[in-house]
N, C-alpha and C positions, 0 to 999 in steps of 0.2 A: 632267405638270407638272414643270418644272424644278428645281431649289434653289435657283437665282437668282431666280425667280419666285415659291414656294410661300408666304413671306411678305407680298410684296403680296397676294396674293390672298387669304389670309388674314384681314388686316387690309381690306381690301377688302369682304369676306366679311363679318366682324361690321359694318362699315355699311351695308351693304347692309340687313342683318338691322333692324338700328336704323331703317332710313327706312323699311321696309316695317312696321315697328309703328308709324312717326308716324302713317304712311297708315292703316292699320288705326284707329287713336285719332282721325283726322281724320272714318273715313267714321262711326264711332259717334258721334261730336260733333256730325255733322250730324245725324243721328235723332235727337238726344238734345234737341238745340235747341228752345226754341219759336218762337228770333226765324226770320224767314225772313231778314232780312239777315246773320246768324250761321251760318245754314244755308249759305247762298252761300260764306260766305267759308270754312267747311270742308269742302264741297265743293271750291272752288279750291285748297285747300291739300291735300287729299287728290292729286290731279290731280297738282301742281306733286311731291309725293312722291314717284308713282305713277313720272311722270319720270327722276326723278335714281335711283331705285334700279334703272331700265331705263338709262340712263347709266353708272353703273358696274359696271351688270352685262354692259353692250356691252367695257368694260377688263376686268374678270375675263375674259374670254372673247378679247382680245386677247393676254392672258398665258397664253393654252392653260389655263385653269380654267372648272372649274366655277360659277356666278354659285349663290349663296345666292335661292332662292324661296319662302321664307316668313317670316314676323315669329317671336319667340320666344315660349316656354311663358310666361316671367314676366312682359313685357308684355301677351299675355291676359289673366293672373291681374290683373296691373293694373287694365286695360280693367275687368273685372266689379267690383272693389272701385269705381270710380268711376261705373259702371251705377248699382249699390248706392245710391250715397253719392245720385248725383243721383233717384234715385226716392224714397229719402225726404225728400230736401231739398228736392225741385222748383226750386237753384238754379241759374240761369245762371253765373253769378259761379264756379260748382263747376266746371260744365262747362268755360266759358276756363279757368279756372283748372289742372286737369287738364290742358288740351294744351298750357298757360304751361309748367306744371312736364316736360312728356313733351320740347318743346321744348328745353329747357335744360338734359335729361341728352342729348340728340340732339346740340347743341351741344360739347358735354366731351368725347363720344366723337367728333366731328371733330377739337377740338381735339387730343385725343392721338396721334388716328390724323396728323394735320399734323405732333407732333415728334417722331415715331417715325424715327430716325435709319435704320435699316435697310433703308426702302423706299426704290426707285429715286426718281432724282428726276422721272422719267417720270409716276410712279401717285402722288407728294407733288403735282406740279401738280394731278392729276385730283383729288385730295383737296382742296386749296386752291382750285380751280373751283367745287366742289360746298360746299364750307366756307361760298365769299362768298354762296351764293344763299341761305345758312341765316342770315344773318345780318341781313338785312335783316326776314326770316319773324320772326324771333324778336322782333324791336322792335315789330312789328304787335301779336303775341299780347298780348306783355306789358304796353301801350300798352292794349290790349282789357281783357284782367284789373282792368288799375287805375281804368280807367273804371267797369265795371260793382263793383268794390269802392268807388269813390266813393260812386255812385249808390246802393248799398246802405249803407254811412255814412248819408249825408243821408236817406234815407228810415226812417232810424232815430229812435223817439221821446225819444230820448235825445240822440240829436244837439244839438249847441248851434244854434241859427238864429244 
């Protein structure tokens, strides 16, 4: 690996890291589901992960590196506090909720990795490519979250009618 290189890859390298935890968060999300249309869709967002960290580990691999092939120790530790949380809470709302928020630190770390002045502007496109497809992902979750947070509001006996 180069000097010129060793930075993109790098940076490259921890999102690589990062989308292979969303994946890993998407495929428990869908065990963890009981809607089967919630299942589907993380399923598909597992898949569409599965992708992009095969994507930029095709450019780590253009820059003579090594591609990163596993998710991290502390998104694990995540995953299981949110197993936890959803076994004794049996909520969905927990569930979206969880890949809302896995989502929107996946998002920060594109972002930073996009104005990180050091990487070529070769591997800033490929990061800005993979940025826009996260961006779209993220308004769905979130959109998801506040719905099933509604529905949980209104199905409260407290609620005002």
């Amino acid at each position: 690996m180069s000097n010129a290189n060793s930075h993109d890859i790098q940076v490259l390298n921890g999102l690589i890291q990062s989308v292979i935890d969303s994946a890993e968060g998407y495929a428990e999300a869908g065990t963890s589901t009981d809607s089967p249309d919630h299942a589907a869709f993380f399923v598909r967002r597992e898949a569409e992960r599965r992708a992009l960290a095969l994507a930029l580990s095709d450019h780590v691999r253009l820059l003579g590196g090594d591609p990163q092939t596993s998710g991290s120790i502390l998104a694990k530790a995540q995953r299981a506090l949110t197993d936890v949380k959803h076994a004794l809470l049996r909520d969905e709302a927990a569930t979206v909720g969880g890949a809302d928020h896995a989502d929107a630190a996946l998002k920060g770390r594109f972002e930073k990795a996009a104005a990180d002045t050091a990487i070529s502007a070769t591997t800033r496109e490929t990061v800005r490519r993979a940025f826009a497809s996260l961006n779209g992902d993220a308004e769905e979750i979130s959109a998801l979250r506040h719905n099933l947070e509604s529905r949980h509001d209104a199905d409260n006996p407290l609620f005002p009618q």
